[in-house]
N, C-alpha and C positions, 0 to 999 in steps of 0.2 A: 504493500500500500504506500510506506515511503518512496518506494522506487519511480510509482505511477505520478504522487506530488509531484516530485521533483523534474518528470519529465514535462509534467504538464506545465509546471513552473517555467522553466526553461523554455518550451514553446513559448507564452506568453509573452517573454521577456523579448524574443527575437521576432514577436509580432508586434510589442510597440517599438522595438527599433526600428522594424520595416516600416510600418503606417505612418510614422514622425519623416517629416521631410529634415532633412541633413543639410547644415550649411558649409560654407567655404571650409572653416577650420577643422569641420568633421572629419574630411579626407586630409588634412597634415597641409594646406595650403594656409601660409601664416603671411596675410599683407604686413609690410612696414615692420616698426620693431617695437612701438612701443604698448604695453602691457595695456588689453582691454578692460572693461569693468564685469563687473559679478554678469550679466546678463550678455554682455555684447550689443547691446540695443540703446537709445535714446533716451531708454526708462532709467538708465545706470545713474542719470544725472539728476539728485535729487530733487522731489516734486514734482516733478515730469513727468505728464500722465499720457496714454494715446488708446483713442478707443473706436472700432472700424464700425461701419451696417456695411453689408454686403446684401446688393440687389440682384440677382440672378433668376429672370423669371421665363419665360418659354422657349423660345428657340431666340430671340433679339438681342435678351437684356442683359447686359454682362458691365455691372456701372456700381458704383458705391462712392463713398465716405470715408474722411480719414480724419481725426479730429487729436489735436496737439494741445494739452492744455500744461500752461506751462507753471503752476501752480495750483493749488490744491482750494484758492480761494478764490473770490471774485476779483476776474482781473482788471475790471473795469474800475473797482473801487483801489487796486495795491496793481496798476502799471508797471510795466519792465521795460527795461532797454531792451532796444533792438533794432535793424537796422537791416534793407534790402539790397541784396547786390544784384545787376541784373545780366547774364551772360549774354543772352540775345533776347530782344524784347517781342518775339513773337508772342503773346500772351495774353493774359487776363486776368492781371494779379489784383485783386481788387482791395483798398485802402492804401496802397502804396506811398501817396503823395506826403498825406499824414503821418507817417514812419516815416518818411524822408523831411518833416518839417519840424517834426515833434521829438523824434526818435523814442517813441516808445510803442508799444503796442496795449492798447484796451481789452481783446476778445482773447476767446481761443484762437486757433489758427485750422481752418477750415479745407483737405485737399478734395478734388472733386473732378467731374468730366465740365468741359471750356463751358455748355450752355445751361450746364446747373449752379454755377457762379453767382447767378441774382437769387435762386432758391437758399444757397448756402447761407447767402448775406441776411435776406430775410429771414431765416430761422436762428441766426446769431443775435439778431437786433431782437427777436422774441426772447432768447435765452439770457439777454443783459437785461430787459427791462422786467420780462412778467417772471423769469424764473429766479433771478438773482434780484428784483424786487427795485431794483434805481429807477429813480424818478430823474429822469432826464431829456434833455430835447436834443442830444447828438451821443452818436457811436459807431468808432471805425470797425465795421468787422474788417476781416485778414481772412478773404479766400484765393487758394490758388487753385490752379487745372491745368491739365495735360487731358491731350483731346483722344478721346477713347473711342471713335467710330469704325473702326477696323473692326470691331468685335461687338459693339453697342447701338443701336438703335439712337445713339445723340440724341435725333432731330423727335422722338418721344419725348425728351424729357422727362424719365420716370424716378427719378427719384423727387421725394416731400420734404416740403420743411421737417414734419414728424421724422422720416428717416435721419435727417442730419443731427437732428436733436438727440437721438438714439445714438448716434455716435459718441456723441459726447459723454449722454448719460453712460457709456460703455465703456470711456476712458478709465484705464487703472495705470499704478505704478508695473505690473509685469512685464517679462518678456513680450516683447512686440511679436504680433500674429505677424508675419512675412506672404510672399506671393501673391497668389487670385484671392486677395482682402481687400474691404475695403476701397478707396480710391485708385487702388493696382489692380481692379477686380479685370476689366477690358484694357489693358496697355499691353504694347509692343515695343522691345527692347533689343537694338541689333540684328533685328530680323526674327527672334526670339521671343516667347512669350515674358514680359518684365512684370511688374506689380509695384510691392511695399517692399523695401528693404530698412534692416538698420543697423546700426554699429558706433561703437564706441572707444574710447582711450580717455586711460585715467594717468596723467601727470607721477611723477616719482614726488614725493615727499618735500626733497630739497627743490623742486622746479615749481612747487605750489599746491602738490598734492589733489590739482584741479578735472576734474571731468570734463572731456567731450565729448556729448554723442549726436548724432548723426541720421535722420531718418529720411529715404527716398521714396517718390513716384516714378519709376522710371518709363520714360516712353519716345526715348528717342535711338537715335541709329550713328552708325559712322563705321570702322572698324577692331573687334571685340577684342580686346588683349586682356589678361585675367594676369595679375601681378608681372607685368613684362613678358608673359609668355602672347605668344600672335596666334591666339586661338581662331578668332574670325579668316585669318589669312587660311590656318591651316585646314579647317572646314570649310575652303572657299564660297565662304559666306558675308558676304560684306558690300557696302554701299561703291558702288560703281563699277562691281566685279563684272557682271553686264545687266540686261535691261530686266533679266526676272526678281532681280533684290529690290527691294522698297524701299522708298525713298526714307532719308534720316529725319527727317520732319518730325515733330509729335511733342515735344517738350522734353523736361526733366524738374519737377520740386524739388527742392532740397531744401530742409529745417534742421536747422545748426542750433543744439544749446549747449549753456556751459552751466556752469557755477563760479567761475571765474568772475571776478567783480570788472566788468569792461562797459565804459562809456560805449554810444551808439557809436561815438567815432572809430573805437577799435574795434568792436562787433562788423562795422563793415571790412573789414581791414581780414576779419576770423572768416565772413564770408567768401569774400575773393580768393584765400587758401583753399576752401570747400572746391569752388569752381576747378581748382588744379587735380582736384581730384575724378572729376567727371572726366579730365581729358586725358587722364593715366587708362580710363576703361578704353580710353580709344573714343567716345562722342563727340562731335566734332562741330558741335554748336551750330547746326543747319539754318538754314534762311528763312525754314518756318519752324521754327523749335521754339518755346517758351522758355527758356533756362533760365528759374532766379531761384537766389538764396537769400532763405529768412534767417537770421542770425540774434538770439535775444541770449541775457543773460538771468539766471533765476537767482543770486544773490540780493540775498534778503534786505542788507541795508541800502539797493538799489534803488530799490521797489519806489514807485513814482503813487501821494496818493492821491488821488480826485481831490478832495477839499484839504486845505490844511492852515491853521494860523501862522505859520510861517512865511516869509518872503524870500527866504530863502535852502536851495538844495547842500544837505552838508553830506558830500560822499563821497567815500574815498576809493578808486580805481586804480586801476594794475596799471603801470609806467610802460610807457614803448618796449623796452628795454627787458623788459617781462614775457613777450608774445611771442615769441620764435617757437617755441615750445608749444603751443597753442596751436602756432599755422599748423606746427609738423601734423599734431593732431587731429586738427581739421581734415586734411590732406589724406591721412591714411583711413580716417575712421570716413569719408564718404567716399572714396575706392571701395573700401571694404561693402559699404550700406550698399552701394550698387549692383556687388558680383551677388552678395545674398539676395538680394530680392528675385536676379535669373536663377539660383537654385535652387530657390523657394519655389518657381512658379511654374507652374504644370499646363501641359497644354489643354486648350478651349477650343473650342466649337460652335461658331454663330452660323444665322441665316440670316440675313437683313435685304428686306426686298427682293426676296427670292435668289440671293446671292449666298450660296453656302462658301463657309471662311476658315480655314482653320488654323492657326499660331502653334505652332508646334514648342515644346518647353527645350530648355539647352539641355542635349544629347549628352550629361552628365560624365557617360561611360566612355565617351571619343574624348571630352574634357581631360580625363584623368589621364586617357592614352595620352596625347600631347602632352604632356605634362612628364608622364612617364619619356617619353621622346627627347626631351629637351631637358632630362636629367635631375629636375626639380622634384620627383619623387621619387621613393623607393615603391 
C-alpha cells in the first residue's frame, strides 16, 4: 500500500511539473548577472500588486486586462513619481501629458487592446471616484495598449468597464500569471504567440539593497535573439526574411517599478534603460509599434498627497551618481520580462470574419536545441 502512495505520489508530482508552464530560468538560461527577487516578477517590489480578466469567448474573442497597482492604497489620495518614456509613439497611451507635466501618477495603470482604451479610462474614473469614494472634478487615468487584432475581434469591443474593474479587484502581491492572460491574452510576438511577461532584480546590499521589476505586453516583431543567442535567425523566422513573416508592427508596454527613492526626472532616465532592453530581444521599434515605458517609484516618503497644509515637498532622492546600478537592472530585468512572456505563451486559434488564424507559441524544444548548438547549455 506504501509502494502504490508513493507511486501515485510521484505521478502527481511530475503532473504538476508538466501542466505548470516553465520559464527562461527553468531550463538553466540565466539573463544578465545580477541576483532576481523571491518571485522573479514585478510583485518582488514591495506593494506592487497586478491582477488580469481574461476574455476568451467563441471562436473571435481572445482580448483582456492587465491592471498594475502600485500600492496597496488609494493612489489618487498618496500619488507616486513617475514618469513616461516613449520608444516610438505609435500608440495610445492615455494620460501621458499629465505624467509628463506633473510627474506623478493618480490611478492604477490600466494595459488593454488600442480601442478598449476609453473603456479602461472610464472604469478607472468609476474606481477613483464611487469605489475609492473622492469627491473630485478631475482624474488622470494611465491606460496603455498594444493592438490585438491578429487574434481578436478589436473592432467588437468586448471587453466592460465591469471587466477592467475585475482586474483590479484581482490584483494581489503574487507571482504574476504570464502568457495568454490578461492584456497578453490576443498578442503576437516575433512572429510568435507573446502575452504578459515579468521579471525582476534586486540590488546587492552595498549598491542600495533596491528592487527592480519589470512587467510586459509584448506584441511587436523585428528579429528574436534570446540572451545573444540569434534564435529568430536560426528558425528562419524573422521580419524581412521574405514576404510570409509579418510585419513588426503591434507595440510593446513596459511598466518599470522600483522602490528606489527617484525623482520623475531619474524614473525617466530608469525608463530609457528598460527601452535597451526591448532591443537586446532583437525588437526593432517599427513604424507602427506603440513602445512606451511607464516608470514610477513606490517609496513611501515619495508619495505625492492630494491635499496637504504644506507648501512645500521635503524628499529626499537617490543622486545621479547612484543609478548605474538601477539602469543595469532595468536593462536585464525587461530582456528577461520579454523572453518569459514567449515561454509562457501557448498557441491560439481565432476566426474573425470568416478568417481562420492561428499564432503558433515558440517551439521551446528547437529553442533549447540552438542553445544547445551554440554551446550555452549543457
Amino acid at each position: 500500500m506504501r509502494k502504490n502512495f508513493l507511486l501515485f505520489f510521484s505521478l502527481f508530482i511530475c503532473f504538476q511539473m508538466t501542466a505548470q508552464k516553465k520559464r527562461l530560468r527553468d531550463f538553466g538560461i540565466e539573463i544578465g548577472v545580477l541576483p532576481t527577487g523571491k518571485n522573479n516578477t514585478i510583485t518582488d517590489v514591495k506593494n506592487v500588486q497586478v491582477g488580469h480578466f481574461t476574455l476568451v469567448k467563441g471562436d473571435s474573442v481572445r482580448t483582456g486586462a492587465t491592471a498594475i497597482l502600485p500600492h496597496n492604497k488609494d493612489v489618487f489620495q498618496q500619488k507616486i513619481p513617475a514618469a513616461i518614456y516613449i520608444g516610438n509613439g505609435f500608440g495610445k497611451l492615455m494620460g501621458i501629458s499629465q505624467v509628463e507635466e506633473l510627474g506623478n501618477i493618480e490611478t492604477p495603470i490600466i494595459l488593454t487592446n488600442t480601442l478598449s482604451v476609453p473603456t479602461a479610462a472610464d472604469a478607472l474614473i468609476d474606481y477613483t471616484i464611487f469605489i475609492k469614494k473622492n469627491n473630485i472634478r478631475s482624474v488622470n487615468p494611465i491606460v496603455g495598449e498594444t493592438n490585438d487584432a491578429r487574434l481578436n475581434d478589436i473592432q467588437g469591443r468586448h471587453l466592460q468597464r465591469t471587466h477592467i474593474l475585475k482586474a483590479i479587484e484581482n490584483a494581489s502581491s503574487k507571482k504574476v500569471k504570464e502568457g495568454n492572460v490578461g492584456a497578453g491574452t490576443g498578442t503576437t510576438c516575433f512572429g510568435f504567440k507573446g502575452g504578459i511577461g515579468s521579471a525582476s532584480r534586486k540590488l546587492p546590499e552595498n549598491l542600495g539593497g533596491y528592487t527592480v521589476g519589470v512587467l510586459v505586453q509584448t506584441n511587436f516583431g523585428g528579429v528574436l535573439q534570446i540572451d545573444g543567442v540569434p534564435i529568430g535567425k536560426e528558425l528562419k523566422k524573422y521580419y524581412l526574411r521574405d514576404k510570409l513573416n509579418e510585419s513588426p508592427d503591434g507595440s510593446c508596454m513596459i511598466v518599470v517599478a522600483t522602490d528606489a527613492p527617484l525623482d520623475t526626472r531619474n524614473l525617466k532616465r530608469l525608463a530609457k534603460r528598460a527601452f535597451l532592453g526591448l532591443g537586446k530581444t532583437g525588437g526593432i521599434a517599427s513604424n507602427g509599434s506603440g513602445d512606451y515605458v511607464i516608470a514610477f517609484s513606490t517609496a513611501k516618503d515619495l508619495r505625492v498627497p492630494y491635499q496637504s497644509d504644506s507648501k512645500f515637498e521635503n524628499q529626499k532622492v537617490l543622486r545621479n551618481d547612484e543609478m548605474s546600478p538601477l539602469f543595469m537592472a532595468a536593462n536585464e530585468a525587461t530582456e528577461e520580462a520579454i523572453i518569459n512572456s514567449l515561454f509562457a505563451a501557448e498557441t491560439i486559434t481565432s476566426k474573425i470574419k470568416g478568417k481562420e488564424r492561428t499564432i503558433e507559441a515558440l517551439p521551446i524544444k528547437k529553442v533549447l536545441k540552438i542553445f544547445k548548438k551554440y554551446n550555452r547549455i549543457d
